[in-house]
MIPA-890106 format. One line per 2 residues: number of its first residue (from 1); their letters; for each residue x, y negated, z negated of C-alpha. Coordinates in pm, whole numbers. Layout:
N
NUM> A> X:Y:Z  ...;
END
This chain:
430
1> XX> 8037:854:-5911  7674:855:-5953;
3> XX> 7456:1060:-6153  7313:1231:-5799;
5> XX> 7651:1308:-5668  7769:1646:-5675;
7> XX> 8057:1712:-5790  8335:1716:-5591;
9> XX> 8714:1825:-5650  8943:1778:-5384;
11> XX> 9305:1929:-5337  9563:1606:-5163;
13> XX> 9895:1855:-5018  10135:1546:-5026;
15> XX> 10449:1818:-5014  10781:1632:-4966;
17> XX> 10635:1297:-5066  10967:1216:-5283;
19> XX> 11123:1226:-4941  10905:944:-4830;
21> XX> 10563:857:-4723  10317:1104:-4871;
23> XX> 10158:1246:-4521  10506:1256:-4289;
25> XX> 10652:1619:-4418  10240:1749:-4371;
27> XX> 10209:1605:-4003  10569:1690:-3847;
29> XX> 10652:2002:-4029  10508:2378:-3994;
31> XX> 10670:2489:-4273  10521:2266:-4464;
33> XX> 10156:2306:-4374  10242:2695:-4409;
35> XX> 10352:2575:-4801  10065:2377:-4854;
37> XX> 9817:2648:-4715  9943:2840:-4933;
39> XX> 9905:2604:-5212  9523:2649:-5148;
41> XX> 9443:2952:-5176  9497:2957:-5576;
43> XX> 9181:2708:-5623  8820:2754:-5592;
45> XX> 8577:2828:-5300  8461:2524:-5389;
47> XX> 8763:2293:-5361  8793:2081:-5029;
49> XX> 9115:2011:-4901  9219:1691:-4767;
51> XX> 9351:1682:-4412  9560:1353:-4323;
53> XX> 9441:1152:-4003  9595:888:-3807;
55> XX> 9337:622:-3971  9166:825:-4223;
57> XX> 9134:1159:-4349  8869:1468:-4320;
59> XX> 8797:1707:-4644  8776:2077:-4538;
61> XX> 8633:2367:-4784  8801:2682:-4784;
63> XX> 8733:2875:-4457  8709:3249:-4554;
65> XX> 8774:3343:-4240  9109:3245:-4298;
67> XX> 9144:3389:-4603  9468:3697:-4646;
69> XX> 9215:3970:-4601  9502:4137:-4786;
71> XX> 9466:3959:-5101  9106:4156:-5106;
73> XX> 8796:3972:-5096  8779:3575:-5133;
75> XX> 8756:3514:-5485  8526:3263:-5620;
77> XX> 8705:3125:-5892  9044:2972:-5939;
79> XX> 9389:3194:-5995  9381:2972:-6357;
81> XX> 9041:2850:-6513  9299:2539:-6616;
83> XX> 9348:2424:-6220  9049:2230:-6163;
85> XX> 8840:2053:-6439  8523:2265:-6528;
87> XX> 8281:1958:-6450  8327:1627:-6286;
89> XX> 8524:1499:-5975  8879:1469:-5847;
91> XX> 9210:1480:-5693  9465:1740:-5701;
93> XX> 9767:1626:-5559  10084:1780:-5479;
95> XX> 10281:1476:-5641  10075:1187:-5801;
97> XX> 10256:870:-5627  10092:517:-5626;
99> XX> 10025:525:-5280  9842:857:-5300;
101> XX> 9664:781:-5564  9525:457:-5373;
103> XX> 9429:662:-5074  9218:898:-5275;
105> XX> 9037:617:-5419  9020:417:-5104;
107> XX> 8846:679:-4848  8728:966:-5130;
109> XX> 8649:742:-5434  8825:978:-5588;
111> XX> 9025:907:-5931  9352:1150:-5989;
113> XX> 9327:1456:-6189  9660:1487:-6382;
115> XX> 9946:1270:-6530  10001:925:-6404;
117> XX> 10255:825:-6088  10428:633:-6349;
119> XX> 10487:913:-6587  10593:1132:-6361;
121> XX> 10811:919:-6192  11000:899:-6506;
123> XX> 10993:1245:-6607  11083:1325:-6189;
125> XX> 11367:1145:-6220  11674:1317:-6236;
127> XX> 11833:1073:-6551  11554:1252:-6772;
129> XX> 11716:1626:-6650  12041:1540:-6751;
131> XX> 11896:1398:-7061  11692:1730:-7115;
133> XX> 12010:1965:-7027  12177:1777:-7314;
135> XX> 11921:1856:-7514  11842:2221:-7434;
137> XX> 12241:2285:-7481  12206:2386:-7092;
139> XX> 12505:2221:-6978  12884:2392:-6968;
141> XX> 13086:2171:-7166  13344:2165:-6892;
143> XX> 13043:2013:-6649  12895:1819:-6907;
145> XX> 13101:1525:-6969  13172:1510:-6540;
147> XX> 12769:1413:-6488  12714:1063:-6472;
149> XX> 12384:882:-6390  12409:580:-6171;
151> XX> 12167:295:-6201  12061:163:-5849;
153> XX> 12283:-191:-5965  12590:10:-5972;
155> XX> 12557:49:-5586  12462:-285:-5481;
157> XX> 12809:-376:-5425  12878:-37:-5195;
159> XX> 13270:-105:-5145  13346:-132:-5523;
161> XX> 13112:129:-5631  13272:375:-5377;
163> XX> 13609:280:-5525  13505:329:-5895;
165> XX> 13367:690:-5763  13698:822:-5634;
167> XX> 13894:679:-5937  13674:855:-6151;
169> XX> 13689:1173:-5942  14036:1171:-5876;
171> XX> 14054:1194:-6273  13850:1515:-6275;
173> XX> 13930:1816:-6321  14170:2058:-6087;
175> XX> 13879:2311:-6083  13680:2021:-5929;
177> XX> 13852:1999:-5618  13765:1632:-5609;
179> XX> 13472:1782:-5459  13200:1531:-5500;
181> XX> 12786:1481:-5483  12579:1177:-5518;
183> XX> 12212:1312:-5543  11936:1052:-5488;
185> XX> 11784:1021:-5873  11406:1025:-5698;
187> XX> 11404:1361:-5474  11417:1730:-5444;
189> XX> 11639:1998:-5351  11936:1732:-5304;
191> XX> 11763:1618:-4999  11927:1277:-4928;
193> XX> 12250:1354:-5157  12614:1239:-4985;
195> XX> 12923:1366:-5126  13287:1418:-5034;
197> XX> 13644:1497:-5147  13834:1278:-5408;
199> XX> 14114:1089:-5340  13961:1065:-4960;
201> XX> 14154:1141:-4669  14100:835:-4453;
203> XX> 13911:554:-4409  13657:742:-4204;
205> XX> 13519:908:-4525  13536:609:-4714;
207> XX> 13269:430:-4481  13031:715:-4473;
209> XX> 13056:695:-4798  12923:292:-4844;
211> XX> 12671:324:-4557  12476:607:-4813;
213> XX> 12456:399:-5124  12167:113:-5003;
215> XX> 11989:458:-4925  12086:597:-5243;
217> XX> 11988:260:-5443  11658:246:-5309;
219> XX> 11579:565:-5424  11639:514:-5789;
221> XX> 11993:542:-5795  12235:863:-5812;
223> XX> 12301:1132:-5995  12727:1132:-5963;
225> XX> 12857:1562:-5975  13080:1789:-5892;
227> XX> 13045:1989:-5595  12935:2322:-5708;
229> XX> 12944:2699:-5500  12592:2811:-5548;
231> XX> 12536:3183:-5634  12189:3210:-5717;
233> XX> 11885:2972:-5746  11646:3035:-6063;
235> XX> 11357:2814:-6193  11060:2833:-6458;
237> XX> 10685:2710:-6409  10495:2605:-6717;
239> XX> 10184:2423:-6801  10208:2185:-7059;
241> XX> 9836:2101:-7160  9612:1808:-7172;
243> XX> 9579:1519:-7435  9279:1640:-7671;
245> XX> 9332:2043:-7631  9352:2226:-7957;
247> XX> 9704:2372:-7867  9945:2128:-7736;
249> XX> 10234:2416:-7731  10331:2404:-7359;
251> XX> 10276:2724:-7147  10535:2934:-6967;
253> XX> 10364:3045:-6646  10657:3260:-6477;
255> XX> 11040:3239:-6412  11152:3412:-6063;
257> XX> 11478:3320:-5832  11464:3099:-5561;
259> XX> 11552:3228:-5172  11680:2931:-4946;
261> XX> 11876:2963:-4656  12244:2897:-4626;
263> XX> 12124:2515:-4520  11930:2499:-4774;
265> XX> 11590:2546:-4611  11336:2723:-4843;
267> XX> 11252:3082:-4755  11071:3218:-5081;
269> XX> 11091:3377:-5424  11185:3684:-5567;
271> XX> 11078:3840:-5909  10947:4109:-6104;
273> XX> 10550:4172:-6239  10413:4353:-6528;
275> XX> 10071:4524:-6550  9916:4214:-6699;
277> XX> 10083:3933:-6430  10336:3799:-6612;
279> XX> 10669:3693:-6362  10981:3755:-6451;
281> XX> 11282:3637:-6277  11466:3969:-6389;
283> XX> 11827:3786:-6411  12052:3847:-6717;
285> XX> 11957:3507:-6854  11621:3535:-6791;
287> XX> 11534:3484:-7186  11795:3182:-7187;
289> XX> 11644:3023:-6873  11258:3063:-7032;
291> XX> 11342:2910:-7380  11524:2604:-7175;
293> XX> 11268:2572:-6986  11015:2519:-7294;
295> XX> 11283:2272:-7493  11221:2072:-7170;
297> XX> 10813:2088:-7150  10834:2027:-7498;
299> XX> 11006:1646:-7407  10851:1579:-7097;
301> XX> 10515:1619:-7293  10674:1405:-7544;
303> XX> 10699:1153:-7266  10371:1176:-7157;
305> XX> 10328:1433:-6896  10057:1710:-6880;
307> XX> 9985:1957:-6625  10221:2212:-6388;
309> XX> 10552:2166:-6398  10872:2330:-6292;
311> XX> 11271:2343:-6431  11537:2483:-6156;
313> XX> 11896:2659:-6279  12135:2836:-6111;
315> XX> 12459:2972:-6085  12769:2919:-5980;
317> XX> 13153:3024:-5912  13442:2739:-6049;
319> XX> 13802:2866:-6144  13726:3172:-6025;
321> XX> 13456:3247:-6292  13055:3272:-6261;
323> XX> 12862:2990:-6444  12478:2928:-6504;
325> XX> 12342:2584:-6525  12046:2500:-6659;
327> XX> 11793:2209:-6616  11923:2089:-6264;
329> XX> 11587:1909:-6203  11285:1881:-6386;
331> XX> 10970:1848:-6119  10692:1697:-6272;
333> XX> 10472:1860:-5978  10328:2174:-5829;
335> XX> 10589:2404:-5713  10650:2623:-5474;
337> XX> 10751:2883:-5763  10425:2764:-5929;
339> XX> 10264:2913:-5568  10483:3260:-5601;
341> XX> 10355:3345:-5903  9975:3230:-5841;
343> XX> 9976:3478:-5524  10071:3767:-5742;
345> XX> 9841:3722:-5957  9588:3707:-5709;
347> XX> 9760:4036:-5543  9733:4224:-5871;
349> XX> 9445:4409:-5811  9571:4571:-5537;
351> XX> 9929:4614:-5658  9848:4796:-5977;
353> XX> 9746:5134:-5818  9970:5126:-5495;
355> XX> 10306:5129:-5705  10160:5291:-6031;
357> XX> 10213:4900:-6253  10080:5063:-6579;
359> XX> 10178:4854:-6938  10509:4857:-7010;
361> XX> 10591:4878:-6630  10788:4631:-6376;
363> XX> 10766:4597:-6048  10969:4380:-5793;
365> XX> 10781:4115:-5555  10873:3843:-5342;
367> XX> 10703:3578:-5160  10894:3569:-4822;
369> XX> 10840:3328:-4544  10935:3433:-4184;
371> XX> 10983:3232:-3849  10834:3311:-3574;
373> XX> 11096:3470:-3281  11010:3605:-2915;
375> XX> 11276:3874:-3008  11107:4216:-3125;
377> XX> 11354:4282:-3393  11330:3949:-3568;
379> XX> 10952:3924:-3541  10781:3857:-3849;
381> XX> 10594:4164:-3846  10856:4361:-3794;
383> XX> 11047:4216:-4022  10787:4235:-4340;
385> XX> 10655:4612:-4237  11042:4732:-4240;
387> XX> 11150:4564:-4568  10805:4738:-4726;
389> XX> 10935:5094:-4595  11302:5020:-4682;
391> XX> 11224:4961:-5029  10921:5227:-5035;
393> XX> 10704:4957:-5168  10389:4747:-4984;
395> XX> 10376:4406:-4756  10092:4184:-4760;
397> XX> 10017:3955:-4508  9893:3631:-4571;
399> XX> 9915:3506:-4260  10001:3177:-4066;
401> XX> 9707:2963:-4050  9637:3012:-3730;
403> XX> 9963:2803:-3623  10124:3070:-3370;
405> XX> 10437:2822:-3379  10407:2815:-3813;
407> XX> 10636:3023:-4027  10437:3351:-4152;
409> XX> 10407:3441:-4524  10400:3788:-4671;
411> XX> 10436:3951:-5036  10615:4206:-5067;
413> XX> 10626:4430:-5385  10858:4752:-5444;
415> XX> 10963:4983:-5764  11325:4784:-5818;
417> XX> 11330:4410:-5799  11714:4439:-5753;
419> XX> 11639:4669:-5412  11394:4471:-5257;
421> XX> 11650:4130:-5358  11906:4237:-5164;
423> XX> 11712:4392:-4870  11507:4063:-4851;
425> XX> 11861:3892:-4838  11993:4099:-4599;
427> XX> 11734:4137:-4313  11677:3731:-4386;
429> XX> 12071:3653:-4361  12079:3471:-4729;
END
């Protein structure tokens, strides 16, 4: 950039681009744009966004108009000083990729803010979780010794690999079930995983089976698990900071629980607040799940990466017992738990006096997001302002971008975390 050129910082919402190309989950999916609207409002006035075209891109700034009036007036300044740089130009993307990282030099001129594609690729990658659980003493030992990574030469030869899987299985175990999972080693969520039962039934299973690995293989391999009843979904954000800064200690930004949907589609967070804005998942293990979460910034900054990043646990029921896992993936990208806690910060102010948050205080939030329905008693709005009275606490809406077929998001606070949990669970069907 010139000497004459302002600056200019702009925000790339590649969301799902582990799935894939970088603008396909953007274009095709409301949810999505409602998730990377979202995204936005924690930056600057100042900060375009970049809106995908069919041949190129358009930059749009912030349009107040369309900011939550119920977040109170459109702040100037970023939710973190630490989002954008304090001078210069940029990208802010979702997920730094190679191809992204092309595009916002090819039509903005526009080098990448953050850690490399390459780094975070590595760190992304679901070998270096595993790795990290070892390491953070975050495995059970009955689980531990049953995860094995598979390199993406294992599965070239998809008729002998799928026979080395169910001997190993069938070895597993009785807890196990022979229950199975392959999860793709590049991804999220377990989007793209296959699985089954061990020794399989017929040959129908079998086949399935070998038409998934090329998929799997081209993806960076698979992560090889047992099949395990999920109970609850946790996860911590932290920032680990730049090369040069005068504390390299990585940050702990929040923990909270994850809401998804029996299918697994994502339908928000729930935590606690104190008076100051510091998020709090509020489970038992919420102390265990932090200091995991910090062994692991503590090696992926050893590997290179700086910037947000985000560890998921959670629990689950085998032999008839509860277990907690830790370090299931390590996301070496914006999350949407990194977006949870951002928003309540930026709620704060008007939090604080509705629901008496003094120091020493807690109060429970969480970020739901609602689907639009033609049927009264499912509407969004009808849904949010009854959950706020149930729970005696206070719904903000923040809106649905002016999509009338886009999911609508809303925080919700209340006294107990554990009340407003379970009657977000309940009117939602989790």
């Amino acid at each position: 950039m010139s000497a004459t050129t302002p600056d200019r910082v702009v925000l790339l919402p590649n969301l799902g681009a582990e799935e894939g190309s970088d603008w396909d989950a953007l274009r095709r999916v409301p949810s999505v744009r409602t998730a990377a609207r979202l995204w936005s409002l924690l930056f600057s006035r100042q900060t375009l966004r970049y809106v995908p075209g069919d041949r190129a891109g358009r930059c749009e700034a912030r349009d107040d108009a369309g900011w939550p009036e119920a977040l109170g007036p459109s702040p100037e300044a970023a939710v973190w000083p630490w989002l954008e740089p304090a001078s210069g130009s940029g990208a802010i993307v979702w997920l730094p990729t190679p191809t992204v990282a092309e595009l916002a030099r090819r039509e903005l001129d526009l080098a990448l803010l953050g850690p490399s594609p390459v780094c975070v690729r590595h760190v992304h990658d679901k070998a270096f979780a595993v790795e990290a659980a070892r390491a953070a003493d975050a495995l059970p030992r009955a689980l531990s010794p049953l995860l094995e990574v598979l390199e993406p030469e294992a599965l070239a030869d998809a008729p002998r690999a799928v026979t080395q899987i169910e001997r190993r299985v069938s070895n597993w175990p009785d807890w196990t079930g022979g229950r199975f999972t392959l999860k793709p080693r590049q991804g999220s969520s377990g989007r793209g995983r296959a699985g089954g039962v061990a020794p399989f039934r017929d040959d129908a299973a079998r086949d399935r089976l070998i038409r998934a690995l090329p998929g799997l293989a081209a993806r960076g391999g698979a992560l090889l698990e047992p099949w395990l009843e999920r109970t609850r979904d946790l996860s911590v954000c932290l920032r680990i900071p730049e090369p040069g800064e005068a504390d390299p200690r990585p940050v702990m930004l929040g923990s909270l629980e994850m809401l998804a949907s029996p299918s697994g589609v994502y339908r928000g967070h729930v935590g606690e607040v104190d008076s100051r804005g510091r998020v709090f998942s509020g489970d038992a293990d919420d102390e265990t799940l932090r200091a995991e979460g910090a062994v692991v910034a503590g090696l992926a900054r050893a590997a290179g990466l700086h910037g947000v990043c985000g560890v998921d646990a959670f629990r689950y029921v085998a032999g008839g017992h509860t277990h907690r896992r830790g370090v299931v993936e390590v996301n070496a990208r914006a999350t949407m738990g990194l977006v949870a806690v951002g928003l309540v910060r930026r709620a704060l102010p008007q939090v604080r006096e509705a629901l008496a948050l003094l120091p020493g205080a807690r109060r429970g939030f969480a970020l739901v997001v609602t689907t639009p329905s033609d049927d009264p008693a499912r509407d969004s709005d009808a849904i949010a302002r009854g959950l706020a009275a149930q729970v005696d606490g206070i719904a903000l809406d923040l809106g649905d971008g002016g999509e009338a077929t886009a999911p609508r998001a809303w925080l919700l606070f209340g006294r107990e975390r554990e009340v407003l949990r379970e009657a977000v669970r309940t009117r939602l069907g989790l």
